[in-house]
N, C-alpha and C positions, 0 to 999 in steps of 0.2 A: 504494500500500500504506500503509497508516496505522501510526501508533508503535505501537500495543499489537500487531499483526500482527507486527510486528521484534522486539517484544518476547518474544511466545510463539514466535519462530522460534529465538529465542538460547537461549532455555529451555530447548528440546525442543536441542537442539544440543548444549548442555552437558550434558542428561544422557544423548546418546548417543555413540558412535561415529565418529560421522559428521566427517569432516575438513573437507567443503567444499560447499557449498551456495549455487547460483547460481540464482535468479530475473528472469524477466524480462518485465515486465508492462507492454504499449508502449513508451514513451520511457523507462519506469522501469527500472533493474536493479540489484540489490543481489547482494552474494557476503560471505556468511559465512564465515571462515576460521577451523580451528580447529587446532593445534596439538595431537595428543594424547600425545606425548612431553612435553613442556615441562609444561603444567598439572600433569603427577604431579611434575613438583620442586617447583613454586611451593605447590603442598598441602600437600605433605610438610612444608617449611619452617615454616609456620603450626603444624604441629600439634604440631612439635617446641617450639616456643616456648609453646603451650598447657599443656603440660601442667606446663611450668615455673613456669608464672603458677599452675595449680592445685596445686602440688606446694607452693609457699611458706607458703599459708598453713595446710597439714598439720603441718609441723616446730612453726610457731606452736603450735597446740591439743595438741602430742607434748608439752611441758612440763606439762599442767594434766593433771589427773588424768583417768584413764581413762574414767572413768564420766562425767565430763562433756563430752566428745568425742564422745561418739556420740550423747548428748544433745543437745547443740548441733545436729548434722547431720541429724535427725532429724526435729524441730519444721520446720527449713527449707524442708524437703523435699516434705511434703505441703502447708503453707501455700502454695505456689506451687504446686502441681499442682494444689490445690484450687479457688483463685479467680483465678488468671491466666491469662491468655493469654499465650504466645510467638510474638512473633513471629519468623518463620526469614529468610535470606537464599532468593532463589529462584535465583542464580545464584552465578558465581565471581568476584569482582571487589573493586574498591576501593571499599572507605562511606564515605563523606561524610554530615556531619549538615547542611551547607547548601547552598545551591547554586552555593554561590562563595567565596571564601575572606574578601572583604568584606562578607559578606552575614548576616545573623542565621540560628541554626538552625532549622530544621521546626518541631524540637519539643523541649520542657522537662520534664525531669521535675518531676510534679504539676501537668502541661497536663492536660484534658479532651480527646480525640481522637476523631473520628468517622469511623465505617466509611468507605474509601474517601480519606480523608485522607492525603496525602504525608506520609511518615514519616522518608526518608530518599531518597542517590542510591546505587546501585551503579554508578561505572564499569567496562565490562568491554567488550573490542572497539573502545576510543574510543568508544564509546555509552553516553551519562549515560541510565540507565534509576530512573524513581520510582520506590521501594518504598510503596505505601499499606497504612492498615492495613486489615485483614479485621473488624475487632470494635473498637466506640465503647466505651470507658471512661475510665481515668484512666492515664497511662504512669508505671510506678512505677519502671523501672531500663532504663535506655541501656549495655546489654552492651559493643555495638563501640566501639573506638577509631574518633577520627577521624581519616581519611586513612588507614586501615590494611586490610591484604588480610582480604576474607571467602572464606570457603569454600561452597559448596552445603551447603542446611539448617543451619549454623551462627546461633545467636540472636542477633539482633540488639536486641531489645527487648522490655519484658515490663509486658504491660499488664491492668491490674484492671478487668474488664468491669463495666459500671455499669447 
């Protein structure tokens, strides 16, 4: 069985149901385990700290005048809808921006990135899985912390397609 097959096995895994999953292809056998009690704590935990992170810099922009608060949020908003790309997490695990903790990162904001290029790792299951990107441009913002739990669909990074 090849890595991207392990890869799209953990995928479909995480976004189902499924507790356990055993293959076995001659000499080869893999068994995917999945906890589905435990991931809703470890989710939960992240998003409560989320909103904390988003919640600070609100009070910030509460002192300045009303009218430029929505203004600010505003312009932001469409400029990134408009000509960026996000990119998501495709699973639930730990990002790492290299491949080793001695190691230089992937990628720099204001690299040049092409489609298909390693972007980052998720560990999840003991399995260091690439994240590459889907769309060649410029990487303008590095969302995730490094060494920090992602969630499914959460942004990892956000790129100006070129």
């Amino acid at each position: 069985m090849e890595y991207k097959q392990i890869q799209e096995l953990i995928k479909t895994i995480n976004k189902s149901n499924i507790s356990e999953l055993c293959i076995e292809e001659g000499d080869f056998k893999i068994i995917i385990k999945q906890e589905l009690a435990a991931p809703a704590q470890y989710v939960s935990m992240p998003q409560m700290s989320m909103p904390v992170q988003q919640a600070a810099p609100q009070p910030a922009a509460a002192p300045a005048p009303q009218a430029s608060a929505p203004a600010a949020d505003k312009p932001a908003a469409p400029a990134a809808a408009s000509n960026t790309t996000t990119i998501k997490s495709p699973m639930i695990g730990t990002f790492y921006r290299s491949p080793s903790p001695d190691k230089p990162v992937f990628v720099n904001v204001g690299d040049e990135i092409k489609a298909g290029q390693v972007l980052c790792i998720i560990e999840a299951m003991k399995l260091f899985n690439e994240i590459e990107s889907e769309v060649s441009g410029r990487l303008v913002k590095v969302v995730a912390d490094d060494s920090s739990p992602v969630e499914y669909d959460q942004p990892l990074f956000i790129i100006e397609p070129m």
